[in-house]
C-alpha positions in Angstrom: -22.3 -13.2 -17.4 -21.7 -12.0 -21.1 -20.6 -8.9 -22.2 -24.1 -7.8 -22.9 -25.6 -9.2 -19.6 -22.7 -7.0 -18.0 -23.5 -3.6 -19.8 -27.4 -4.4 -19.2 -26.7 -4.8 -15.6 -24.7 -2.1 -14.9 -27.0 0.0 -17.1 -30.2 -0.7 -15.7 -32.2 1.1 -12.9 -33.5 -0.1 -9.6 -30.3 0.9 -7.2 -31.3 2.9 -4.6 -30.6 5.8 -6.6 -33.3 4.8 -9.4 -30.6 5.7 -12.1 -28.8 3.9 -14.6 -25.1 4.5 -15.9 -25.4 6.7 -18.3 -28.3 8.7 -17.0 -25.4 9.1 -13.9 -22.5 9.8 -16.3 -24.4 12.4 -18.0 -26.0 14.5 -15.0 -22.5 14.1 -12.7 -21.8 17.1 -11.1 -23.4 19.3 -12.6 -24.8 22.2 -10.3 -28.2 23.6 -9.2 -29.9 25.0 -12.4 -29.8 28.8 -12.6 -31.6 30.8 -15.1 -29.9 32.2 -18.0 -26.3 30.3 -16.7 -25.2 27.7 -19.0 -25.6 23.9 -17.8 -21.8 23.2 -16.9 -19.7 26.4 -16.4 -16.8 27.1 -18.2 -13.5 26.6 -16.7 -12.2 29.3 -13.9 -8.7 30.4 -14.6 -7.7 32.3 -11.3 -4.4 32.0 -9.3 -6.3 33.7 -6.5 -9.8 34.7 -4.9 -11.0 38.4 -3.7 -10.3 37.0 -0.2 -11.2 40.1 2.4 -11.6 39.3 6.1 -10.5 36.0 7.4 -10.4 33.1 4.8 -13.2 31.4 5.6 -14.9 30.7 2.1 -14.3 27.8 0.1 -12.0 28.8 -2.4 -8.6 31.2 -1.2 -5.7 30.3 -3.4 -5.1 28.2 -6.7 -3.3 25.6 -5.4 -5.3 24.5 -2.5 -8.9 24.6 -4.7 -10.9 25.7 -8.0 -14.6 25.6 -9.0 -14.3 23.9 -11.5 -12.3 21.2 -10.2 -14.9 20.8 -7.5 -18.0 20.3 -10.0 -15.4 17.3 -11.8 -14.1 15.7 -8.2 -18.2 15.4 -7.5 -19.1 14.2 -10.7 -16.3 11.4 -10.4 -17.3 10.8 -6.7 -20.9 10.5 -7.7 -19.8 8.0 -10.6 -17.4 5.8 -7.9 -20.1 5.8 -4.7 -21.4 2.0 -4.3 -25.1 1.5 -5.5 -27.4 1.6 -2.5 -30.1 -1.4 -2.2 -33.4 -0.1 -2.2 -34.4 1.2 1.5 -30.6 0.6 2.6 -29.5 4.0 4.3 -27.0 5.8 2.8 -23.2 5.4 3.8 -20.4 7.9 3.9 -20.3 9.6 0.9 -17.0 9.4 -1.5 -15.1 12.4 -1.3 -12.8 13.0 -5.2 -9.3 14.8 -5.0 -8.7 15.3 -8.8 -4.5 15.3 -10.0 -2.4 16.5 -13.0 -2.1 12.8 -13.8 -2.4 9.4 -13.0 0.8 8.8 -11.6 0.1 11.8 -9.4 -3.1 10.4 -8.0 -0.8 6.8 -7.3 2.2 9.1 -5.9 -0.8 10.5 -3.7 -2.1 7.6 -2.1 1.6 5.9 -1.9 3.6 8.5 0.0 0.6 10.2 1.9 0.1 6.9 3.4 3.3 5.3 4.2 6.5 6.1 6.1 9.9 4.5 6.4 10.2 1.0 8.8 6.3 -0.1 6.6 5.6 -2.6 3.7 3.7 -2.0 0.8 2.2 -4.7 -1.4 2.5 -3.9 -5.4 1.7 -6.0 -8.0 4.5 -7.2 -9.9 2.9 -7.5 -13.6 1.5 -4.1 -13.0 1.5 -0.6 -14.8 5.2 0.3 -16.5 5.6 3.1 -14.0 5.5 1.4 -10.9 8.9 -0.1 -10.7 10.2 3.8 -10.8 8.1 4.3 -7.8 9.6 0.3 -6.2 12.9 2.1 -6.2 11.6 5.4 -4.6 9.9 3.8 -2.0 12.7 1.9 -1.2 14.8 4.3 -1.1 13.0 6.4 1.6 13.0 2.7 3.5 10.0 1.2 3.1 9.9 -2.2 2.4 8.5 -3.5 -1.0 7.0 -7.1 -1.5 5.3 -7.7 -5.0 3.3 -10.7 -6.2 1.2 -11.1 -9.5 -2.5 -10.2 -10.1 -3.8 -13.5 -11.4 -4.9 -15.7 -8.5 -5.0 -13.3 -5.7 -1.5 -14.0 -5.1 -0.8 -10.9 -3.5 -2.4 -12.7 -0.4 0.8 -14.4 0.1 2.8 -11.2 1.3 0.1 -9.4 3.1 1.4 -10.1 6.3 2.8 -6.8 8.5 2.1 -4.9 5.4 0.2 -1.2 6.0 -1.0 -0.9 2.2 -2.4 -3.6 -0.2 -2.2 -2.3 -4.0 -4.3 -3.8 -6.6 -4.3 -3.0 -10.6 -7.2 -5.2 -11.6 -7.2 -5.5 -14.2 -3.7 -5.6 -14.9 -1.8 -3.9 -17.8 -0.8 -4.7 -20.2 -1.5 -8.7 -19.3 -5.5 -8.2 -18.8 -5.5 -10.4 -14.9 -8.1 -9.9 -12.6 -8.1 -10.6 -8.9 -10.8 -10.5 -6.3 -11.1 -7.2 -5.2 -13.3 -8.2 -2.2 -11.5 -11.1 -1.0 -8.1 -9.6 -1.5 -9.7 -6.5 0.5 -10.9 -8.0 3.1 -8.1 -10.1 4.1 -6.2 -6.9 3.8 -8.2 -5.4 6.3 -8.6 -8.2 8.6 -4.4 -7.6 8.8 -4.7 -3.8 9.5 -3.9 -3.2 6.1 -4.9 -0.3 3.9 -6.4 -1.5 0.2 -5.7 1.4 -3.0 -7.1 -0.3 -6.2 -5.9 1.3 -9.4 -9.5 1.1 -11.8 -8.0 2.7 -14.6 -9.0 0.0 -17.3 -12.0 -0.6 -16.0 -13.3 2.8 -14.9 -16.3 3.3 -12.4 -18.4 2.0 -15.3 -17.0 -0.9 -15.7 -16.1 -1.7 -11.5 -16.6 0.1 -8.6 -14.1 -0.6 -5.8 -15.2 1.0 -2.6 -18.3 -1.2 -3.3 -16.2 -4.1 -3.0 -14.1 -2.8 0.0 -11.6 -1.0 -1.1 -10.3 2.5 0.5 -9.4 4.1 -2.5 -10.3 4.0 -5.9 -6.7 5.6 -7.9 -7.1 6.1 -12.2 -5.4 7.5 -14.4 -8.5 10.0 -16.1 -6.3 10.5 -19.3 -7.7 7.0 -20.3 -11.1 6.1 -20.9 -12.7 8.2 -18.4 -12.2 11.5 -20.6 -11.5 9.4 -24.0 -10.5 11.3 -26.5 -6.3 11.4 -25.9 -5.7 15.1 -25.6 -5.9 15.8 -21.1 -3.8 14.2 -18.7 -5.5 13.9 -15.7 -5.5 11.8 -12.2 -8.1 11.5 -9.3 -8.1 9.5 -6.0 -11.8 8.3 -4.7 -12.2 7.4 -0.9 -15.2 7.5 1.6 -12.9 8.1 4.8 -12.4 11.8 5.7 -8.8 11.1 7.8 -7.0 9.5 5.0 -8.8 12.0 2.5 -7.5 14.7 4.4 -3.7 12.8 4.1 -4.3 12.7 0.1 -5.2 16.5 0.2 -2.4 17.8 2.1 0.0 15.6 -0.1 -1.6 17.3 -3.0 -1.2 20.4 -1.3 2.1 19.7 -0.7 3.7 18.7 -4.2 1.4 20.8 -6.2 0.3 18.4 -8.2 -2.7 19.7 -9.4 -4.8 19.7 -12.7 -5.4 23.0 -15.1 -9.1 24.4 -15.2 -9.0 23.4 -18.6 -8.5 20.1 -18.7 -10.9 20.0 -15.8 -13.6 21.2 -17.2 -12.7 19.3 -20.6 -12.6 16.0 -18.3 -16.5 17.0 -17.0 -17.1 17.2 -20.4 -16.1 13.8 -21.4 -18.5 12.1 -18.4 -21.4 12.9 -20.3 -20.4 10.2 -23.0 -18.5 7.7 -20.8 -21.0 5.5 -20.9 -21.9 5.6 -24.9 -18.3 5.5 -25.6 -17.8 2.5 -22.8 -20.4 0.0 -24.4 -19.4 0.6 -27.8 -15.4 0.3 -27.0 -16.8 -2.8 -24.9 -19.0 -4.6 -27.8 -15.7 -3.6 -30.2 -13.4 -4.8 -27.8 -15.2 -8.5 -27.7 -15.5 -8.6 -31.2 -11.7 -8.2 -31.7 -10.8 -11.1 -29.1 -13.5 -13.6 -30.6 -11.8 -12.7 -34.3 -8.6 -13.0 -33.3 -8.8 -16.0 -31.2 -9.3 -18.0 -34.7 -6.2 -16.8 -35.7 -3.5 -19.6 -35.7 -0.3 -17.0 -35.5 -2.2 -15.2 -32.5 -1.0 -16.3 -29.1 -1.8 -15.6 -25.5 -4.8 -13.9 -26.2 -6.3 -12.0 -23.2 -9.6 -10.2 -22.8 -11.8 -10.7 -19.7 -15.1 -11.0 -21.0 -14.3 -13.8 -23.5 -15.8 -16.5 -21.7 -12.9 -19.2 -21.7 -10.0 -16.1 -20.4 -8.3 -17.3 -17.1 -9.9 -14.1 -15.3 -13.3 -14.3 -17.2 -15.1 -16.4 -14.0 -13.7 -13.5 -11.4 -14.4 -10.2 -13.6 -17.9 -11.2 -14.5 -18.4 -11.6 -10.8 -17.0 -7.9 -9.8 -17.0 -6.0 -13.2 -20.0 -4.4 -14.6 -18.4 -3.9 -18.2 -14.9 -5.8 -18.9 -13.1 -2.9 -20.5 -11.4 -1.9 -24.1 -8.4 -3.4 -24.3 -7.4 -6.3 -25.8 -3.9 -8.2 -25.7 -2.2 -10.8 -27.9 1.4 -12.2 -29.1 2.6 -12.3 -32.6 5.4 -15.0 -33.7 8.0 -12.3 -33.6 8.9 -8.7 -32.8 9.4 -8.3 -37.0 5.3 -9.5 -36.9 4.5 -7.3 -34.9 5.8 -4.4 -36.6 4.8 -4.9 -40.2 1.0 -5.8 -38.0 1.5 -2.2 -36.9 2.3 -0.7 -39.9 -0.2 -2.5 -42.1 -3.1 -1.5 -39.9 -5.0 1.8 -41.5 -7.6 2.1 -38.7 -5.7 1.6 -35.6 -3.1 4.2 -34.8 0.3 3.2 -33.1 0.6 5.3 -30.1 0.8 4.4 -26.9 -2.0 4.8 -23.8 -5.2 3.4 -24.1 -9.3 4.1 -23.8 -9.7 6.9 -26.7 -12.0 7.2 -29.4 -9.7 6.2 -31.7 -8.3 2.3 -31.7 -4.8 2.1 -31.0 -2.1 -0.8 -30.8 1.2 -0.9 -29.9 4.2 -3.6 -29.2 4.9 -3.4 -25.4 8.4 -4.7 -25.9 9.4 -1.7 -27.6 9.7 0.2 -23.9 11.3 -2.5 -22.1 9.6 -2.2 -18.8 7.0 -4.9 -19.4 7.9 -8.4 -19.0 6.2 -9.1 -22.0 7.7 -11.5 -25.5 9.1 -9.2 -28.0 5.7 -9.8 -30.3 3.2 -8.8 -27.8 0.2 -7.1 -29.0 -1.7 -4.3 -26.8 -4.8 -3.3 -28.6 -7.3 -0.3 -27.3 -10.9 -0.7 -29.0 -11.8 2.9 -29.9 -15.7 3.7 -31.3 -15.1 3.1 -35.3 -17.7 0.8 -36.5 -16.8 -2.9 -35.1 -17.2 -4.9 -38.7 -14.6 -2.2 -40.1 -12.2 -2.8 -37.3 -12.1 -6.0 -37.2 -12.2 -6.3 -41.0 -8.7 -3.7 -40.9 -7.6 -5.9 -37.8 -7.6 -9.3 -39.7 -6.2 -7.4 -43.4 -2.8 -6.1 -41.4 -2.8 -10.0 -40.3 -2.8 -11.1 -43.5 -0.4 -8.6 -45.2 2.3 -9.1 -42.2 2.4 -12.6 -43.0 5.4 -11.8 -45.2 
């Protein structure tokens, strides 16, 4: 499937719900009309409720709830629940628990769900935080086993483990894995299955569809898009280990401001404008830079000759924004930095605006000193690429 076949598929009605993507991302969550209110209400900024009589209403104390949090956790549930086949009767529906960040939302899921004497299955070319939360684990004696994302070689250490958790794909080194297969051997062990869709958003893959019990992202990505909210949520269609993430949440305090909630509900209703165009940009980066003799390693998954391309075309609806490369040297890299005009050097991924950076520079990545991370933003793609190949030229010395 080409990048275009993916964003037509994934765009196009005839689910059961007889919407497409972006009629979905722009009418999530938003409630009943009601004359004279405005479409989405603004954010509710309250510590507490009028709460007389016994607290039986929805909303009692700050921590524990918000309004507004509740219109964003059902716009992201709507945006994560599987398609339905035409006729096929509806299944549990996914219930959203939005965070203050990402690594909230994976704190969430980690330590609401395992206890000292389990084994947890990380991926070991996975996001720069996770080896922080390796040792933490660890350290409250739970055993660790990690493998890498590229063919499904997490299968190898499944055995006795409670929790199976998947980056797909990974970052910064773009594998993909089966999400089904790796699922349900997970649960055919009595394992538990969190997939971390960050990159890939629900746009771009849905994974409760393909088994998974929780779908984990970071929101300050791509889902909201424009770099200025950090934000976390945690998707999952079973009410028990909903209930587990909840009382976590409830626990740490972890929760998000009304503001950047609302600002988040607010960003859906482009996600799927901003999505294809990153997308198309993001292809049109790897098939210029793959002509490139100084450019190594070059990873995107919808290029049709990457390692993962076979896999993510089977399981992904759009293949995401990021593109990764090596340069000859970490001294390349940095003049490619500093030469490029359109591209921003900053660190995180999914915004409006392209950024690059050298993932060497933070040491947590086992990555060569010259390796590239490039986010597509939404510039026009001939003046990207045309900025993209000029810093190549200039850093040539």
């Amino acid at each position: 499937m080409t990048d275009s076949a993916a964003i037509s598929a994934g765009d196009g009605a005839g689910t059961g719900t007889g919407t497409g993507d972006g009629t979905r991302a722009v009418r999530a969550g938003l409630p009943e009309p009601v004359k004279y209110e405005p479409t989405l209400p603004g954010p509710v900024f309250a510590a507490h409720f009028h709460l007389p009589g016994e607290p039986t209403g929805p909303y009692t104390y700050g921590r524990d709830d918000n309004p507004t949090w509740t219109l964003l956790e059902q716009a992201i549930g709507e945006l994560e629940a599987p398609d339905q086949a035409d006729g096929e009767a509806a299944g549990p529906g996914v219930e959203t628990l939005v965070f203050a960040s990402g690594m909230a939302a994976i704190s969430a899921v980690l330590f609401s769900q395992l206890r000292a004497g389990d084994a947890v299955v990380l991926p070991d070319d996975g996001y720069q935080a996770l080896p922080l939360v390796r040792e933490q684990l660890t350290a409250y004696g739970i055993e660790v086993r990690t493998a890498p994302t590229g063919g499904d070689a997490q299968l190898d250490v499944l055995d006795g483990a409670k929790l199976l958790w998947i980056e797909t794909p990974s970052n910064p080194g773009l594998d993909v894995c089966d999400v089904r297969r790796l699922a349900d051997a997970a649960h055919a062990r009595g394992a538990l299955v969190a997939v971390d869709n960050t990159l890939a958003t629900p746009l771009g893959q849905r994974p409760l569809e393909l088994g998974a019990d929780f779908s984990v992202a970071s929101g300050t990505k791509m889902l909201t898009g424009h770099g200025d909210i950090l934000l976390g949520y945690v998707a999952c269609r079973d009410a028990e280990l909903t209930a587990s993430v909840r009382r976590w949440r409830k626990i740490v305090g972890a929760i998000p401001g009304p503001m950047e909630a609302w600002l988040a509900h607010r960003s859906l209703a482009t996600l799927q404008l901003r999505a294809d165009r990153q997308n198309a940009n993001a292809l049109a980066l790897a098939e210029a830079l793959r002509a490139r003799a100084e450019v190594t390693g070059l990873r995107y998954p919808g290029l049709p000759d990457d390692p993962s391309y076979k896999v993510a075309s089977q399981q992904m609806r759009r293949f995401g924004c990021v593109v990764s490369f090596t340069l000859p040297s970490r001294e390349r890299a940095d003049r490619f930095l500093d030469a490029l005009r359109l591209v921003d050097d900053a660190t995180s991924f999914g915004g409006v605006r392209s950024t690059a950076e050298r993932r060497g520079r933070w040491g947590g990545d086992a990555v060569a000193e010259g390796f590239i991370r490039l986010s597509a933003g939404s510039e026009d793609a001939v003046d990207l690429v045309a900025d993209v190949l000029r810093a190549l030229d200039e850093s040539a010395g």
